[in-house]
LODREN-278390 format. One line per field, with one value per atom (N, C-alpha, C, O, CB): residue number from 1; atom name; x, z, y. Coordinates in Angstrom, 1 decimal. Each point is the difference from the previous one (the first is absolute). Glycine has a CB too. Layout:
<nodes>
pos (NUM_...) .
site (CA_...) .
X (X_...) .
Z (Z_...) .
Y (Y_...) .
</nodes>
This chain:
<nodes>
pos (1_1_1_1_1_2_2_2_2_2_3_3_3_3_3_4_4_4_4_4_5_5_5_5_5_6_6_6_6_6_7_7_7_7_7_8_8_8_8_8_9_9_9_9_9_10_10_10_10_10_11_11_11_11_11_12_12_12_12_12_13_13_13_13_13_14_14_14_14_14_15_15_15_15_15_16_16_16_16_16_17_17_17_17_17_18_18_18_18_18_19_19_19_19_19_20_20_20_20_20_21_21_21_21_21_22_22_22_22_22_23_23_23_23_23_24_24_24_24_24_25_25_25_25_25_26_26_26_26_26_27_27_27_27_27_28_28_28_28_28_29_29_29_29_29_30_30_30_30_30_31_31_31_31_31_32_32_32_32_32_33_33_33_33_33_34_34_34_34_34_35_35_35_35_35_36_36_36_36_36_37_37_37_37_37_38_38_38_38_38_39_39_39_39_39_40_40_40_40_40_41_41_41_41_41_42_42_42_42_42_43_43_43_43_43_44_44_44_44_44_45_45_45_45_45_46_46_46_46_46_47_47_47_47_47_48_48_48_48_48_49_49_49_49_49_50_50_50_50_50_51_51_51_51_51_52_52_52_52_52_53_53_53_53_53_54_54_54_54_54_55_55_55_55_55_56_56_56_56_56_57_57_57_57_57_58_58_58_58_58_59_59_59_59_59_60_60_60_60_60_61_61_61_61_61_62_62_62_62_62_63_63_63_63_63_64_64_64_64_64_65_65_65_65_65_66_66_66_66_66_67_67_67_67_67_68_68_68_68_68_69_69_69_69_69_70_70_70_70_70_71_71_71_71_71_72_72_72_72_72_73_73_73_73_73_74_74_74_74_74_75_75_75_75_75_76_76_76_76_76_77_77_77_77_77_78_78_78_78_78_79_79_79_79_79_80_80_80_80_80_81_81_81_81_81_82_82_82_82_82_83_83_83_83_83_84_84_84_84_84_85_85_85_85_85_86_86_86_86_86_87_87_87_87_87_88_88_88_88_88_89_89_89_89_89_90_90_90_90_90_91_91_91_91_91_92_92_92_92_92_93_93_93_93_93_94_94_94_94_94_95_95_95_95_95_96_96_96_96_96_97_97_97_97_97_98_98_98_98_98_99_99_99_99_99_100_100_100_100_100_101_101_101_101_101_102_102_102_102_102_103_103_103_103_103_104_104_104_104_104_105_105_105_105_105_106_106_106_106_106_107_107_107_107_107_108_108_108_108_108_109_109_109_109_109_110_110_110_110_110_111_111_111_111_111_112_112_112_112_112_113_113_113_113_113_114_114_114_114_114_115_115_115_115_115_116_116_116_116_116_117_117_117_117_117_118_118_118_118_118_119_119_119_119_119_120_120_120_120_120_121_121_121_121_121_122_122_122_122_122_123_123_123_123_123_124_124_124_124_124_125_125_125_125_125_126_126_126_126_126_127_127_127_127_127_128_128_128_128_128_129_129_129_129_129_130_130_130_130_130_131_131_131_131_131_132_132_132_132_132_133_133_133_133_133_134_134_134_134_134_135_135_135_135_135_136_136_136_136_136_137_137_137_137_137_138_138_138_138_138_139_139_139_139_139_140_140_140_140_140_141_141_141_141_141_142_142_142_142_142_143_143_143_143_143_144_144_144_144_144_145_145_145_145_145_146_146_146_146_146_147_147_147_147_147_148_148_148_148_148_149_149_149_149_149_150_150_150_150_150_151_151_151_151_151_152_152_152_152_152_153_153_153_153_153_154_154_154_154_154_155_155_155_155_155_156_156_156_156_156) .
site (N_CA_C_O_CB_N_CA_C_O_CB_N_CA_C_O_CB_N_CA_C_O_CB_N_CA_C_O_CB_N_CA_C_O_CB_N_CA_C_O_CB_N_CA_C_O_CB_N_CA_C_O_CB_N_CA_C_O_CB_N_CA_C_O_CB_N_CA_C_O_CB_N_CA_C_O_CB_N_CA_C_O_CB_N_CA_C_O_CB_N_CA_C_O_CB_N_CA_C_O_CB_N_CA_C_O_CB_N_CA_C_O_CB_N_CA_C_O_CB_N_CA_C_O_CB_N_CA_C_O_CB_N_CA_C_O_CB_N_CA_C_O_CB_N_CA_C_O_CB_N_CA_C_O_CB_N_CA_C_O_CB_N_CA_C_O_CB_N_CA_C_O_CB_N_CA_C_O_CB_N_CA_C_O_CB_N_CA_C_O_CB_N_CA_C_O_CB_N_CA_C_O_CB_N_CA_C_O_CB_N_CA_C_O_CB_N_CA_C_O_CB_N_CA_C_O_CB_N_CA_C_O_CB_N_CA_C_O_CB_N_CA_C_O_CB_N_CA_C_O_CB_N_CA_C_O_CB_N_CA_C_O_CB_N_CA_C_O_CB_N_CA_C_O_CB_N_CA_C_O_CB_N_CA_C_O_CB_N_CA_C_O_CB_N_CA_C_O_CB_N_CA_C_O_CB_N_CA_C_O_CB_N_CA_C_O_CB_N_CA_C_O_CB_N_CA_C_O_CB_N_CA_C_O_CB_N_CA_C_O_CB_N_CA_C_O_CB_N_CA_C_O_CB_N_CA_C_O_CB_N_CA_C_O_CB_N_CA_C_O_CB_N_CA_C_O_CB_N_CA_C_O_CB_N_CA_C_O_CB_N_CA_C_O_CB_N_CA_C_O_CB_N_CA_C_O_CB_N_CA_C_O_CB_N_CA_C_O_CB_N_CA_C_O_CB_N_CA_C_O_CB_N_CA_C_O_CB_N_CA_C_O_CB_N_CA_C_O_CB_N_CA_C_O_CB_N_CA_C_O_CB_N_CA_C_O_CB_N_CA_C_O_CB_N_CA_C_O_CB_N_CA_C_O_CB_N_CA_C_O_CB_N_CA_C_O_CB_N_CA_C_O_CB_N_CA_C_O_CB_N_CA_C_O_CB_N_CA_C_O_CB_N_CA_C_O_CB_N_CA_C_O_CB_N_CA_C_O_CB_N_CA_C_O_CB_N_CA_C_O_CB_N_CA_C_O_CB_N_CA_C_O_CB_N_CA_C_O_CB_N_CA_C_O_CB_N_CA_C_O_CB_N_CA_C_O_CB_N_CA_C_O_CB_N_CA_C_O_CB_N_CA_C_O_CB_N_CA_C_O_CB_N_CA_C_O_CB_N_CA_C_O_CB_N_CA_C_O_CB_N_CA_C_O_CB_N_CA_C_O_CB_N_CA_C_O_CB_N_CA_C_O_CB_N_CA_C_O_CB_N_CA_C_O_CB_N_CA_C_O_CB_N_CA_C_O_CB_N_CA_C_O_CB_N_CA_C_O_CB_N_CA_C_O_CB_N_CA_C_O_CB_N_CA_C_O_CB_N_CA_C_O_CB_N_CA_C_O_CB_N_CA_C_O_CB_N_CA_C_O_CB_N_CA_C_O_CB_N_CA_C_O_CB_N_CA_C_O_CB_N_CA_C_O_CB_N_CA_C_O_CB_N_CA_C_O_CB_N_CA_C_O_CB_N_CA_C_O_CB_N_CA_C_O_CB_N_CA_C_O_CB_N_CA_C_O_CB_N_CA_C_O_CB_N_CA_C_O_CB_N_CA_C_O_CB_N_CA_C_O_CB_N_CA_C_O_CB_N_CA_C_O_CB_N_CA_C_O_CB_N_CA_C_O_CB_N_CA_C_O_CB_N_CA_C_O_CB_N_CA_C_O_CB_N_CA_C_O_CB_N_CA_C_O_CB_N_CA_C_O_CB_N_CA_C_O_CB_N_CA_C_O_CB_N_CA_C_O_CB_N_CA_C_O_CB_N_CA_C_O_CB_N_CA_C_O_CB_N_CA_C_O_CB_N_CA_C_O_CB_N_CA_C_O_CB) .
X (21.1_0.3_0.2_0.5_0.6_-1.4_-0.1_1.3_0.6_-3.0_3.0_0.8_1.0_-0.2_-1.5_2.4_0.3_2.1_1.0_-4.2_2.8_2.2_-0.1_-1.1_2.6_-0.4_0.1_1.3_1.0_-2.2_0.5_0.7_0.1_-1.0_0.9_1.0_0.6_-0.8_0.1_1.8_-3.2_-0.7_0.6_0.6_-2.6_1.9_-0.2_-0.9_-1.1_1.8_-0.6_-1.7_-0.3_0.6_-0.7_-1.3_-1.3_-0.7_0.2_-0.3_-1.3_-1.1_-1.2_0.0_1.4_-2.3_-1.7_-0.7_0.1_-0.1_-1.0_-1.1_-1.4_-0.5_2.0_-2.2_-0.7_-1.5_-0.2_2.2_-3.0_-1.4_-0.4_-0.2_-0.5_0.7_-0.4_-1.6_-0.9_3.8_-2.8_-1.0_0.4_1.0_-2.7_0.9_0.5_-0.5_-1.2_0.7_1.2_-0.6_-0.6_0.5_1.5_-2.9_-0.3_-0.3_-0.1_-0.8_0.7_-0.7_1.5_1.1_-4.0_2.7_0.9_0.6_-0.8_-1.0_2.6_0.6_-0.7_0.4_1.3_-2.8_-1.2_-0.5_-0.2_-0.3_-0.1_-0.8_0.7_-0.5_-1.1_3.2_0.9_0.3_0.8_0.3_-1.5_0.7_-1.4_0.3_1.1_-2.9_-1.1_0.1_-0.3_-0.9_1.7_-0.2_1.1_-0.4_-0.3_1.7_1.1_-0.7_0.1_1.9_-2.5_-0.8_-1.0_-0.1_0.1_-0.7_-0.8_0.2_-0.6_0.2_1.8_0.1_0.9_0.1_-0.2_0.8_0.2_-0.9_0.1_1.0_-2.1_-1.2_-0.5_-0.2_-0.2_0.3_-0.2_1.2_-0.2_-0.8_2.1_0.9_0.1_0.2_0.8_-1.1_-0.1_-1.5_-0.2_1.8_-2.2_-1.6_0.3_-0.7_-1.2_2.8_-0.5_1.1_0.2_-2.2_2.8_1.0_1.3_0.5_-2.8_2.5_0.5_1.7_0.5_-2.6_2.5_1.7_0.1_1.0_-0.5_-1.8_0.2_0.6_1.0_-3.1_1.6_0.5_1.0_0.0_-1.4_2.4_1.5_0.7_-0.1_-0.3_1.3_1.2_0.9_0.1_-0.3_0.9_1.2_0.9_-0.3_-1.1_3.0_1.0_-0.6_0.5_0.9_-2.5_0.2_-1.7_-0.5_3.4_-3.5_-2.0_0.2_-1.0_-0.4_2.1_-0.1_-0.4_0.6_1.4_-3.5_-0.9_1.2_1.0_-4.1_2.5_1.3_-1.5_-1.0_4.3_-2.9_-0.9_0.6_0.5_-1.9_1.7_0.3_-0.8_-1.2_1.9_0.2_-0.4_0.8_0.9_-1.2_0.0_0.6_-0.6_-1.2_1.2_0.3_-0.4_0.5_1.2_-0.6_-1.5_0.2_-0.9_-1.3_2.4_-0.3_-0.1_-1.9_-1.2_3.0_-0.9_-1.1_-1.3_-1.0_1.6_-0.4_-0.9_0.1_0.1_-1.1_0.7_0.5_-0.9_-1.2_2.0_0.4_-0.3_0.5_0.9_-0.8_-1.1_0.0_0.1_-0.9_-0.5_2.1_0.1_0.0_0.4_0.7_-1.6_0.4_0.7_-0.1_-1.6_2.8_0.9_0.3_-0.4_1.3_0.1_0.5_2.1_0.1_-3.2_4.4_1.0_0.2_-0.6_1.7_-0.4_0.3_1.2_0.8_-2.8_2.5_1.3_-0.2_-1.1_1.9_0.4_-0.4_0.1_0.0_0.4_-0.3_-0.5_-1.4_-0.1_2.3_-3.6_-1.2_-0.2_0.9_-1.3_-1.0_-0.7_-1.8_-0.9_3.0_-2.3_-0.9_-1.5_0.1_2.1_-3.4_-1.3_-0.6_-0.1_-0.1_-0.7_-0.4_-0.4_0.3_-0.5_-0.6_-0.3_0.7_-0.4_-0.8_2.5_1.4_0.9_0.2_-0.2_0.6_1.5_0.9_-0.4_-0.4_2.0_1.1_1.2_0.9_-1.9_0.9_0.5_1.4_0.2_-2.7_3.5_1.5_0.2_-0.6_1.5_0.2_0.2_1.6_0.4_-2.9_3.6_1.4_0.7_-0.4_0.1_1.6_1.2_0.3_0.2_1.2_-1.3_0.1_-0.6_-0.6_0.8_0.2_-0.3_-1.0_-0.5_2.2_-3.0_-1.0_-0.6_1.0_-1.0_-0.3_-0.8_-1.0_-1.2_1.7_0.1_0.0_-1.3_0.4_2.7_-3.9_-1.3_-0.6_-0.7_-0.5_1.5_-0.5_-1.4_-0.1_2.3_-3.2_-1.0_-1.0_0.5_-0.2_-1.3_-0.9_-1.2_0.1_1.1_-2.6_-1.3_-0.9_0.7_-0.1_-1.4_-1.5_-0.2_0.0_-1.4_1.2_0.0_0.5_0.5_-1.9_1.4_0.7_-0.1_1.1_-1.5_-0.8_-0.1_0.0_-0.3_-0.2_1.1_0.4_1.2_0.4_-1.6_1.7_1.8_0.4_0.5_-0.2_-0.7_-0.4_0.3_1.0_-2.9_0.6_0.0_1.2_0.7_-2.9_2.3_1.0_1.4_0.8_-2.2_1.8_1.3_-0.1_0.9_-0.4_-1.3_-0.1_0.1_0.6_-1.9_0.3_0.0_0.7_0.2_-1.5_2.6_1.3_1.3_0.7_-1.7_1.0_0.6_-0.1_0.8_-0.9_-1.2_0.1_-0.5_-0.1_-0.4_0.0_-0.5_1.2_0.3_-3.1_3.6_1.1_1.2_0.6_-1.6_1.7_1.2_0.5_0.7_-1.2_0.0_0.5_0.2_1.1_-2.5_0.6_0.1_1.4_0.5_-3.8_3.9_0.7_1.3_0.9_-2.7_2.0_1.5_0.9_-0.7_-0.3_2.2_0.7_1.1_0.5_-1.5_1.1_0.9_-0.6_0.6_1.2_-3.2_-0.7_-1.3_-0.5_1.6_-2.0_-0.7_-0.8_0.5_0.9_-2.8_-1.4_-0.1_-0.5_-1.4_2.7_-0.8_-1.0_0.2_2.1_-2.9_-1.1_0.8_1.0_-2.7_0.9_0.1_-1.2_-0.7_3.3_-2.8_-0.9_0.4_1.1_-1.6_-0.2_0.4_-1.1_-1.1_2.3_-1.0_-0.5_-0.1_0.7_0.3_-1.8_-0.4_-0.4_-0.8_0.5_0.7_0.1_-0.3_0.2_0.5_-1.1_-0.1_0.8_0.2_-2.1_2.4_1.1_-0.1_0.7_0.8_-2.6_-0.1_-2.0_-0.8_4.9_-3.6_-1.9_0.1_0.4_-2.4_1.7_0.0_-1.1_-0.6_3.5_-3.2_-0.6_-0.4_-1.1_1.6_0.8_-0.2_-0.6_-0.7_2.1_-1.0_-0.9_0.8_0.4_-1.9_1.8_1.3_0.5_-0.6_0.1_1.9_1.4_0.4_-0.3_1.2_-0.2_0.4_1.1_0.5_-3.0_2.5_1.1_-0.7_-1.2_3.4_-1.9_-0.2_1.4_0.8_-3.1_2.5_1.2_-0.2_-0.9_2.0_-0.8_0.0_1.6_1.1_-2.8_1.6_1.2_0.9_-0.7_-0.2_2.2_0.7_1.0_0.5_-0.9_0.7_1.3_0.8_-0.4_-0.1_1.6_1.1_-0.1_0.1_1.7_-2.1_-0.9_1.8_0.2_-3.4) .
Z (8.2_0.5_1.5_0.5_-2.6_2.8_1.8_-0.1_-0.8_1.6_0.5_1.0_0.4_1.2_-0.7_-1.0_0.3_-0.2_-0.6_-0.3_1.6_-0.1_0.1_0.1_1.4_-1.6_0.2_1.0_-0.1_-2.4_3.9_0.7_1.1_0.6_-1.5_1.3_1.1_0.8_1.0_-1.2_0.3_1.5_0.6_-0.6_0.0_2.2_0.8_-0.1_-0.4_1.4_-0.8_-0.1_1.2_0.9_-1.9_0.5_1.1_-0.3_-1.0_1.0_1.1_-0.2_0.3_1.0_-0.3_-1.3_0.1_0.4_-0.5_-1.3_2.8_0.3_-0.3_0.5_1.8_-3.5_0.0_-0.3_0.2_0.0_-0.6_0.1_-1.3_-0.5_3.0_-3.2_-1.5_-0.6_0.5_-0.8_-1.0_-0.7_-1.5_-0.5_2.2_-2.4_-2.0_-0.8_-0.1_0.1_-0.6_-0.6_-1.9_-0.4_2.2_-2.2_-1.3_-1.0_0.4_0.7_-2.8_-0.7_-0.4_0.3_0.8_-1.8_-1.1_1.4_0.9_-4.4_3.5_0.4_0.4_0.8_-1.9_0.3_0.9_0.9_0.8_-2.1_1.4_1.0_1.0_1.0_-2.5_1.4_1.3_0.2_0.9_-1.2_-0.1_0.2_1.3_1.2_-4.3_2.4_1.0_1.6_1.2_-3.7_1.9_1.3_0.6_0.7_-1.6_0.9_0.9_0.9_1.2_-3.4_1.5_0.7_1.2_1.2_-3.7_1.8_0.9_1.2_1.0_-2.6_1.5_1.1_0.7_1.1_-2.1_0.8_0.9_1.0_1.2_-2.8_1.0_0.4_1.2_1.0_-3.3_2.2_0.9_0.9_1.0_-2.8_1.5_1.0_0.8_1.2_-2.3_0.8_0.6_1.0_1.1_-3.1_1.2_1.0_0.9_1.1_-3.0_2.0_1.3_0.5_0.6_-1.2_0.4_1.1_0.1_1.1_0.5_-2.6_-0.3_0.4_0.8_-2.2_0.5_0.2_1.4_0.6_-2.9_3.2_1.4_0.7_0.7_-0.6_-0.3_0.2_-0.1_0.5_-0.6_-0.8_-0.3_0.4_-0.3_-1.6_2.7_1.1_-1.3_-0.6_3.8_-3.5_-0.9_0.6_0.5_-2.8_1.9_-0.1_0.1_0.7_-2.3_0.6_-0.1_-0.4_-0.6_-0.6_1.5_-0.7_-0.8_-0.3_1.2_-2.2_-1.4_-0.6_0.0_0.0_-0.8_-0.7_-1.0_-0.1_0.3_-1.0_-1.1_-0.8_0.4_1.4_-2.8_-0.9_-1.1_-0.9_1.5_-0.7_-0.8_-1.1_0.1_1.8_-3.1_-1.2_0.3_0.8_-2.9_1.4_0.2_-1.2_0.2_2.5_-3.5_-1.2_0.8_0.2_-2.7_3.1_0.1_-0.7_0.1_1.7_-2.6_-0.8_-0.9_0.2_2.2_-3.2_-1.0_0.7_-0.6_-1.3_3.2_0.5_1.4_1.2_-2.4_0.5_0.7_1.3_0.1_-2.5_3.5_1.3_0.0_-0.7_1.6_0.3_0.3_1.4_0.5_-2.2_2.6_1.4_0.8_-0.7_0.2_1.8_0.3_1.1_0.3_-1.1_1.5_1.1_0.4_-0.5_-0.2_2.2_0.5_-0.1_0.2_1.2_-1.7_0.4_1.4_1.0_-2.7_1.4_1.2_0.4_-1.0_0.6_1.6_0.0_-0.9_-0.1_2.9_-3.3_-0.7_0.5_-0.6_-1.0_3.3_0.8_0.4_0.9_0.1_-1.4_0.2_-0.6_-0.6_0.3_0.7_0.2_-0.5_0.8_1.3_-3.7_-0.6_0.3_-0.2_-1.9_2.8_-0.1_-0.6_-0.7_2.0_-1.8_-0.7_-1.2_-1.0_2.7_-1.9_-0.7_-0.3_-0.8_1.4_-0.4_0.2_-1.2_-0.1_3.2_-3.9_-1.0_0.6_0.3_-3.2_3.2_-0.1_-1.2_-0.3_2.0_-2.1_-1.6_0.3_0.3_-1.8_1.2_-0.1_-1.4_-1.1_2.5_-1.3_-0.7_0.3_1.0_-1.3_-0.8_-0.1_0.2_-0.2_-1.6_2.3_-0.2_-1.4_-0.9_3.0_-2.4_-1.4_-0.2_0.9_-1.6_-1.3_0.0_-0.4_-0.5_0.2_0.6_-0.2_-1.2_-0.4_3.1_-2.8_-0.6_0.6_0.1_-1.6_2.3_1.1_-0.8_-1.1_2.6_-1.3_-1.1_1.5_0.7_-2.9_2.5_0.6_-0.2_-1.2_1.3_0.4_-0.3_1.1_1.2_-2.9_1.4_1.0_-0.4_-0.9_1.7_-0.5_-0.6_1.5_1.0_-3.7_2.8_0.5_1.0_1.1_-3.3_2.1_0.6_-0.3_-1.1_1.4_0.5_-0.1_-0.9_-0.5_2.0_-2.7_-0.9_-1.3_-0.9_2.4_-1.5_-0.6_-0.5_-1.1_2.3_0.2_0.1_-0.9_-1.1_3.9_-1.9_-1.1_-1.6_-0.7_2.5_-2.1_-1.4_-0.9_-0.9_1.6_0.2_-0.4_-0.2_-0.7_2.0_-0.9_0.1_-0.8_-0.7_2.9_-2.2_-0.9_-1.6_-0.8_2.6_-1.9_-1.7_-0.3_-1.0_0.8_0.6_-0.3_-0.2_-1.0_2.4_-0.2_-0.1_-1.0_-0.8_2.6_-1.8_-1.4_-1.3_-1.0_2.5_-1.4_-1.5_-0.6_-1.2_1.6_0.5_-0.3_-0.2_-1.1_2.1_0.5_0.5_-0.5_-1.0_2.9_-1.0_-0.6_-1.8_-0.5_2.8_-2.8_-1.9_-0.6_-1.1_0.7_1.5_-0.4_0.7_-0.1_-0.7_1.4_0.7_-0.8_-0.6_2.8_-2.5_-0.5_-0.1_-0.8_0.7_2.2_0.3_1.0_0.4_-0.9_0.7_1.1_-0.4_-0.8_2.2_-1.3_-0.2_1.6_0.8_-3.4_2.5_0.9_-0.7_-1.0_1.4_0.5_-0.8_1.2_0.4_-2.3_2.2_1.1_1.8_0.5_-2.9_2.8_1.6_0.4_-0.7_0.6_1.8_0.4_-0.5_-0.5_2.5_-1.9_-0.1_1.2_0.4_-3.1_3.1_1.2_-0.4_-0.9_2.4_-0.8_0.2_1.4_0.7_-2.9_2.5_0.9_1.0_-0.8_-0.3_2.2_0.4_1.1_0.9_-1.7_0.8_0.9_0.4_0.4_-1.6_1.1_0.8_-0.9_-0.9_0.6_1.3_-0.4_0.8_1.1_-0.4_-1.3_0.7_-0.8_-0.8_1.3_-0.3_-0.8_-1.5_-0.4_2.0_-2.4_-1.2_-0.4_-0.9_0.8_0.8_0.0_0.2_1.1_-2.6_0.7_0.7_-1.0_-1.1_3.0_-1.7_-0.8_0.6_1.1_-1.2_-0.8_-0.2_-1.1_-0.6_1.1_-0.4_-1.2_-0.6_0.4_0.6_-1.6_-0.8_-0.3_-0.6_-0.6_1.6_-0.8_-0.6_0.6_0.6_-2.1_-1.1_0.0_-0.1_-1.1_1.4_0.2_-1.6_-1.0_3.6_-2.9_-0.8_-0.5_0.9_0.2_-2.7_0.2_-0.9_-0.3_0.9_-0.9_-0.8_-1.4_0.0_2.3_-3.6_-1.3_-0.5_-1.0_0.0) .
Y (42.7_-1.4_0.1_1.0_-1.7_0.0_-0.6_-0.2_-0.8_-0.6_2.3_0.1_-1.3_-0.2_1.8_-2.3_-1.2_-0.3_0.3_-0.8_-0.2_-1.1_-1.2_-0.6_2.0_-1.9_-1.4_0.3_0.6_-2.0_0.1_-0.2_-1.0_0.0_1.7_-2.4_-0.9_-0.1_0.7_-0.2_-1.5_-0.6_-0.9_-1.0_1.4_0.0_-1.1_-1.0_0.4_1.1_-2.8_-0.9_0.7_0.7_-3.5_2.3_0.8_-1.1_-0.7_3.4_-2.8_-0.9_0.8_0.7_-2.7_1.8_0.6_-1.1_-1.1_2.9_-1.4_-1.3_0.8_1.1_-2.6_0.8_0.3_-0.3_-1.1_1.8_-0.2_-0.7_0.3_1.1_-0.8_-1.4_0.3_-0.7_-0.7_0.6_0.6_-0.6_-0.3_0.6_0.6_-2.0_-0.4_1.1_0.3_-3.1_3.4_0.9_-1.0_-1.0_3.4_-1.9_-0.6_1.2_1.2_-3.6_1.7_0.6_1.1_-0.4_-0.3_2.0_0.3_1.7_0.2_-1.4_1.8_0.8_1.4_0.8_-2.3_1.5_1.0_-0.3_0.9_-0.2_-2.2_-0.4_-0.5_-0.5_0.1_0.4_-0.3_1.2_0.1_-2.3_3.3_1.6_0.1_0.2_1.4_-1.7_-0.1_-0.8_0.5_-0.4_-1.8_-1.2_0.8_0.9_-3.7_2.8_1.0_1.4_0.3_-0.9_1.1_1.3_-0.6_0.3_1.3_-2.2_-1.1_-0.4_0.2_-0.9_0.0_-1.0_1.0_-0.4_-2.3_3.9_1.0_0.3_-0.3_1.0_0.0_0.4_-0.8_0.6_0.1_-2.2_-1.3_0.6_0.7_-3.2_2.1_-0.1_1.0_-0.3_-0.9_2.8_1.1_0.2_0.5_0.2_-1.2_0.0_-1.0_0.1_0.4_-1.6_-0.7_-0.3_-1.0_0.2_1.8_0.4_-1.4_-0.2_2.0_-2.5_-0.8_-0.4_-0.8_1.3_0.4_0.3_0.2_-0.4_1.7_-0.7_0.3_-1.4_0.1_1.8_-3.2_-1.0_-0.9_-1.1_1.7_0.0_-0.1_1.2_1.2_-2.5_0.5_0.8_-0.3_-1.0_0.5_2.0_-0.1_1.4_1.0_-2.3_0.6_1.1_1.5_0.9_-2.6_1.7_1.7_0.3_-0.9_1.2_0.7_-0.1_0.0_-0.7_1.7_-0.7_0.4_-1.5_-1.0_3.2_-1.7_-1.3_0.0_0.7_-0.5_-1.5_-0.6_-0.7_-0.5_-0.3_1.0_-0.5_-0.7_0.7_1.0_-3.2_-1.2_-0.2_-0.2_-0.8_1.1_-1.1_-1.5_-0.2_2.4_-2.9_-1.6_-0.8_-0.1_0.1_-0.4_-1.2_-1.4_-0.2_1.8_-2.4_-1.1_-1.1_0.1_0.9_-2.1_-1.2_1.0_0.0_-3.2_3.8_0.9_0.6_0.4_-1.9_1.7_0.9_1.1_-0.3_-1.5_3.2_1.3_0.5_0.3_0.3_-0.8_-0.2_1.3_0.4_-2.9_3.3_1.5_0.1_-0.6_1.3_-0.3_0.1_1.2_1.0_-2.6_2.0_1.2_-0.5_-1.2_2.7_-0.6_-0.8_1.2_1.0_-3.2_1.9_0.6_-1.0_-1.2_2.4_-0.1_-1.2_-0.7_0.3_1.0_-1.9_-0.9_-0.6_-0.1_-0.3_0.0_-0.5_-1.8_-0.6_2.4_-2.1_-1.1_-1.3_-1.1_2.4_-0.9_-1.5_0.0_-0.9_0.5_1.2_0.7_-1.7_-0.6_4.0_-4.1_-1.0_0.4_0.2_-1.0_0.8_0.5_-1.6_-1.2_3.3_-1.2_-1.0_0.0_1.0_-1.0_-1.2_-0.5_0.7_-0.6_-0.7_2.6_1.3_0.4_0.8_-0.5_-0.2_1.0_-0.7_-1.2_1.8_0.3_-0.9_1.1_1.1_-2.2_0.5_0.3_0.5_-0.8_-0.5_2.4_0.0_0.8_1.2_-1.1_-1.1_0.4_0.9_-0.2_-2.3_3.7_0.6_0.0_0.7_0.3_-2.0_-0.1_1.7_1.1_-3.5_1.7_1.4_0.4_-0.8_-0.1_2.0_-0.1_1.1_0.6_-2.9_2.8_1.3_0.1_-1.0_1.7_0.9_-0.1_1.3_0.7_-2.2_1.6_0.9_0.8_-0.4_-0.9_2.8_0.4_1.4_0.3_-1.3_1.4_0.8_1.1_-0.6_-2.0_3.7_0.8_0.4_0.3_0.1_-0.2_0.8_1.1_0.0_-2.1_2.8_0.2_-0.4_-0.9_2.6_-1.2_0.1_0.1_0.2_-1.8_1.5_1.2_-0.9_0.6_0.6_-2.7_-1.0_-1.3_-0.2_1.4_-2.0_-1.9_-0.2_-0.3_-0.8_1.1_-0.5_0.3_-0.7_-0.1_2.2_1.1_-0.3_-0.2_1.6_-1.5_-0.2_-1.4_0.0_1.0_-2.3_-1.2_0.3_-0.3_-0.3_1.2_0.1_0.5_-0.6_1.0_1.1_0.9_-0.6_0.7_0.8_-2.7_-0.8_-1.1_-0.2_0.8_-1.1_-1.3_0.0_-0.6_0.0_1.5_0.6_0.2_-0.6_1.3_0.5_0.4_-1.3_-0.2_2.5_-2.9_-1.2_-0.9_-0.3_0.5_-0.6_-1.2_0.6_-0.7_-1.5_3.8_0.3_0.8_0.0_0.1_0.6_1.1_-0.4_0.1_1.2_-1.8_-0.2_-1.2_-0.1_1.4_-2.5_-1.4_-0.1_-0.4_-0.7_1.4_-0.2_0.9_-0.1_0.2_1.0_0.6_-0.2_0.9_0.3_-2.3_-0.3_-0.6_-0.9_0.7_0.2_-0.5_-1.1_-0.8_2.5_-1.4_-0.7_-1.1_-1.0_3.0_-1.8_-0.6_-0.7_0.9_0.6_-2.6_-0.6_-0.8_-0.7_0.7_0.6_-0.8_-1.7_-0.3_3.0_-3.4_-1.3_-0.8_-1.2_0.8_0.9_-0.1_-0.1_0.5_-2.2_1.1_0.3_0.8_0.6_-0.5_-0.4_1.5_1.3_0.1_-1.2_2.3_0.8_1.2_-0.6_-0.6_2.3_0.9_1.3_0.5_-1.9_2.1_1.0_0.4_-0.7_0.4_1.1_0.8_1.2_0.9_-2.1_1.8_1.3_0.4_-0.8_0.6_1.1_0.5_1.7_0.8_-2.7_1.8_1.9_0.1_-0.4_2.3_-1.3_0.5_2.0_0.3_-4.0_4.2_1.8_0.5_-0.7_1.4_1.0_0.2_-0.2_0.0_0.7_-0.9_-0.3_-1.0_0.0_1.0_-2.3_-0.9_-1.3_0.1_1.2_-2.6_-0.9_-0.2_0.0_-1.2_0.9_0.0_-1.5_-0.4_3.4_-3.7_-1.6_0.2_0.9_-2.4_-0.4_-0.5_-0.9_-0.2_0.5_-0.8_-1.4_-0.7_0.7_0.2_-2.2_-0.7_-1.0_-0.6_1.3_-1.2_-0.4_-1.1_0.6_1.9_-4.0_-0.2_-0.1_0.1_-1.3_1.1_0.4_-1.3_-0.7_3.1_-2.9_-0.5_1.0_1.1_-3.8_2.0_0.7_-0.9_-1.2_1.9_0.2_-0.9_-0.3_-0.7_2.2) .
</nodes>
């Protein structure tokens, strides 16, 4: 099982550049790889000034349809354009998932799966009842890059 706690965030805010994902959870595992791919090739994120470089990669369910983002954080007086969402993430506890993998979208993977196929089904005292949720990178070295994923939390 993935590396993981639950613990006490600060809010934070991500701005970032999304697209609709459709169709059944393989072909959003693919459109996700995709629109990386886009955003990395054209130097995208380069155009969002944030807090810190570390990309952030957003799920979001809004009114029954799954919005995918890549961002950078931001302070949460940031002024998102027209292309741009602004996605608040509350104080509160999160569901904190360590990982590494080879590349961005390695790491991605590597965190998500664990979270909602492993971890979440097995909490007892805590329950995902939607909200955004993130992934992360925070070091990249030889081995390759290391992140989090959070997952926000209540008390069941």
């Amino acid at each position: 099982m993935a590396n993981y706690t639950i613990e006490t965030k600060p809010a934070f805010t991500v701005l970032g550049l999304g697209t609709v994902l459709t169709g059944d959870f393989p072909s959003m595992g693919q459109q996700k790889t995709a629109f990386w791919q886009k955003i990395n090739a054209d130097h995208a994120l380069d155009q969002l000034t944030g807090i810190n470089d570390y990309p952030f990669a957003v799920n979001e369910a809004i009114n029954g349809e799954f919005h995918y983002y890549a961002g950078r954080q931001v302070s949460a007086d940031t002024a998102a354009a027209a292309d741009q969402r602004l996605i608040e993430f509350p104080a509160g506890k999160y569901l904190v998932i360590t990982g590494e993998a080879a590349d961005q979208m390695g790491l991605y993977n590597a965190l998500e799966g664990p979270a909602f196929g492993e971890i979440l089904p097995q909490l007892t005292d805590y329950a995902y009842v939607g909200g955004p949720n993130t992934s992360y990178m925070t070091a990249q070295d030889e081995n390759g890059v290391h992140g989090e994923m959070l997952v926000p939390l209540v008390e069941k």
